[in-house]
C-alpha positions in Angstrom: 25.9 12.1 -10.6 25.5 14.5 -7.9 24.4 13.9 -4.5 22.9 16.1 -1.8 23.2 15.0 1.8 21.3 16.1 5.1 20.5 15.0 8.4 17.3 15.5 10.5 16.7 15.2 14.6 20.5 13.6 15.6 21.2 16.8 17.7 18.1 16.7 20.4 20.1 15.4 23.6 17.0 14.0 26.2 14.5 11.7 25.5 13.3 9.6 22.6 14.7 10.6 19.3 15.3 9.7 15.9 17.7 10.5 14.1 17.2 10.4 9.8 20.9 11.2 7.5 19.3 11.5 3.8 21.3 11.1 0.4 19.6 12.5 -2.4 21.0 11.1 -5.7 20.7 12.7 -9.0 21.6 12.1 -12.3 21.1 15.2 -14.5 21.7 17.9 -12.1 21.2 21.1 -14.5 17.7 19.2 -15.1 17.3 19.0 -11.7 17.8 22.0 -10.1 16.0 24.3 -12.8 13.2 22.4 -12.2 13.2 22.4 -8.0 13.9 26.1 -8.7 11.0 26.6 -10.7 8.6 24.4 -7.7 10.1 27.3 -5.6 9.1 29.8 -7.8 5.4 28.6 -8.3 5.0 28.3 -4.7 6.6 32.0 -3.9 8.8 30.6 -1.5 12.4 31.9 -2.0 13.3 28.7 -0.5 12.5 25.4 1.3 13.3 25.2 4.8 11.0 21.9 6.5 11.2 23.8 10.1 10.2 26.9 9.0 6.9 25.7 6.8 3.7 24.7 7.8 2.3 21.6 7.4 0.1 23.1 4.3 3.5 24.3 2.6 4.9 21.0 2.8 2.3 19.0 1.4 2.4 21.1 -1.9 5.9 21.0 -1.7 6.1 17.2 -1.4 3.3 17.1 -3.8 5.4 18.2 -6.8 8.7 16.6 -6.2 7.7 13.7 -7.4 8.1 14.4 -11.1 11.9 15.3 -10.3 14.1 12.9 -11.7 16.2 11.5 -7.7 16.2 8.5 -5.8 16.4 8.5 -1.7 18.8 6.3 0.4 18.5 6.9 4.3 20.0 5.6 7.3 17.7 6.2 10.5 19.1 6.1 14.0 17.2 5.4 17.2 18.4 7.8 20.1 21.8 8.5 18.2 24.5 9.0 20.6 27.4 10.0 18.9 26.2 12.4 15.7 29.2 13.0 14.5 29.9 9.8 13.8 26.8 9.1 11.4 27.9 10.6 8.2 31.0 8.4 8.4 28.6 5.3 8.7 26.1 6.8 5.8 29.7 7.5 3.5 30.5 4.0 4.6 27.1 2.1 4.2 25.1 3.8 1.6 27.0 5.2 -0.8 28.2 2.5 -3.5 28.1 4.4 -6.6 31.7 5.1 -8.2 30.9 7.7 -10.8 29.7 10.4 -8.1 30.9 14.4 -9.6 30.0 16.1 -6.4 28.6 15.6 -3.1 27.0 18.3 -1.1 26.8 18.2 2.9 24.3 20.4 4.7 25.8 23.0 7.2 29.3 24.3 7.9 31.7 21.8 9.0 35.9 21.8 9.1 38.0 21.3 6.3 39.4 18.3 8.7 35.5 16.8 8.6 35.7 16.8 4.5 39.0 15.1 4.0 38.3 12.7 6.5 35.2 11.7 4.3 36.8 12.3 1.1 39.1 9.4 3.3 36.2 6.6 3.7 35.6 7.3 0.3 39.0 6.5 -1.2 39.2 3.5 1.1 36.4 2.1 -1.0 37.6 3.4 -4.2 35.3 5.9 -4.8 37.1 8.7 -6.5 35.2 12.1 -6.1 36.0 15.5 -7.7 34.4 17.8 -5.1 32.9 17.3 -1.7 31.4 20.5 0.0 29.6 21.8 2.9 27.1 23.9 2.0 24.3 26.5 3.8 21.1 25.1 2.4 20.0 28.7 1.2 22.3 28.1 -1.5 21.9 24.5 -2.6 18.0 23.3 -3.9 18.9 19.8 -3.7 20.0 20.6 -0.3 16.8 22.0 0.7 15.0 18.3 -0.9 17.3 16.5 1.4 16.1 18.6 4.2 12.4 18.0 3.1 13.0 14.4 2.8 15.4 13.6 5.6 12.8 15.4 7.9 9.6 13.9 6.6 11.4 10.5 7.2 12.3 11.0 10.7 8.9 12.8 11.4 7.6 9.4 10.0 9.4 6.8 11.8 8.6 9.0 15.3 5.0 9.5 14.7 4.2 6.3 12.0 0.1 6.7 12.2 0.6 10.7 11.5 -1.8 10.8 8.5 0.7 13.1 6.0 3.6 11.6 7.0 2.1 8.1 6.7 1.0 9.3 3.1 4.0 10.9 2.0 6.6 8.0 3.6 4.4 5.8 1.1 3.9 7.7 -1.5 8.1 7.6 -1.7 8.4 4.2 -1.4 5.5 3.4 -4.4 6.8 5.9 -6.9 10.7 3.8 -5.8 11.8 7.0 -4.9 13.0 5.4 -1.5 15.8 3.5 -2.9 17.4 2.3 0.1 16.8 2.8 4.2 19.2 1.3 6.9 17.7 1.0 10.1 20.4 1.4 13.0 20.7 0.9 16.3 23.5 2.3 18.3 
């Protein structure tokens, strides 16, 4: 099992916010990613970014990762005040699996950042092989995280938003949405 993780929205610093950390879990990763590369390659997009598309992008994006073989945990965070913090109480929280290969972190963060997860892992006797931060350029399932972890927290800000309503749904009817932690700090 491989896992992808990204977060959307936890770095805006005034106003109303919400903040959405995604872990993307998949099972036959070879499977996987040949197939997410090959949505890329049918859409012409060398890659999937969710701030850099338009609205008509991510709808046939979203529209064709449904027959990829994931499921979606998600913790959401109302005005999060201390972001570094909230992969610590994802790692903590939503991760329960114990025969996890690799886990894949969006963006560049210290050595010191990965062994103190690798740490909250061992505490709960998850053993784990390899866990990386990675640019999302170079990781699909990096750039599905991204798509999800952004559609959620677009959702929960704007919840009568007509593609985000349908797409939020359409996650949770297909039981993509495996798992979503609501959090208050």
């Amino acid at each position: 099992m491989v896992i992808f993780i990204d977060e959307s929205g936890i770095h805006k610093q005034t106003g109303h916010s919400t903040g959405a950390v995604v872990y993307v879990e998949v099972n036959n990763f070879e499977k996987f990613d040949n197939k997410l590369k090959k949505i890329e390659e049918d859409l012409k997009i060398s890659y999937f970014h969710w701030a850099e598309e338009r609205w008509f992008m991510k709808n046939k994006f979203l529209s064709r990762i449904f027959d990829l073989d994931f499921t979606v945990k998600v913790a959401v965070f109302e005005n999060p005040v201390k972001p570094d913090s909230l992969l610590e109480i994802v790692f903590q929280h939503l991760i329960t699996e114990k025969t996890i290969k690799s886990i894949y972190i969006d963006g560049e963060k210290p050595k010191w950042y990965e062994h103190k997860l690798k740490k909250v892992l061992r505490d709960k006797g998850i053993g784990l092989k390899k866990l990386r931060t990675v640019r999302s350029k170079s990781e699909v399932g990096i750039q599905l995280a991204d798509a999800l972890a952004s559609l959620i927290r677009y959702y929960h800000d704007n919840p009568q938003e007509k593609d985000a309503k349908k797409w939020f749904s359409k996650l949770k009817k297909e039981k993509k949405l495996a798992f979503e932690l609501l959090v208050n700090q």
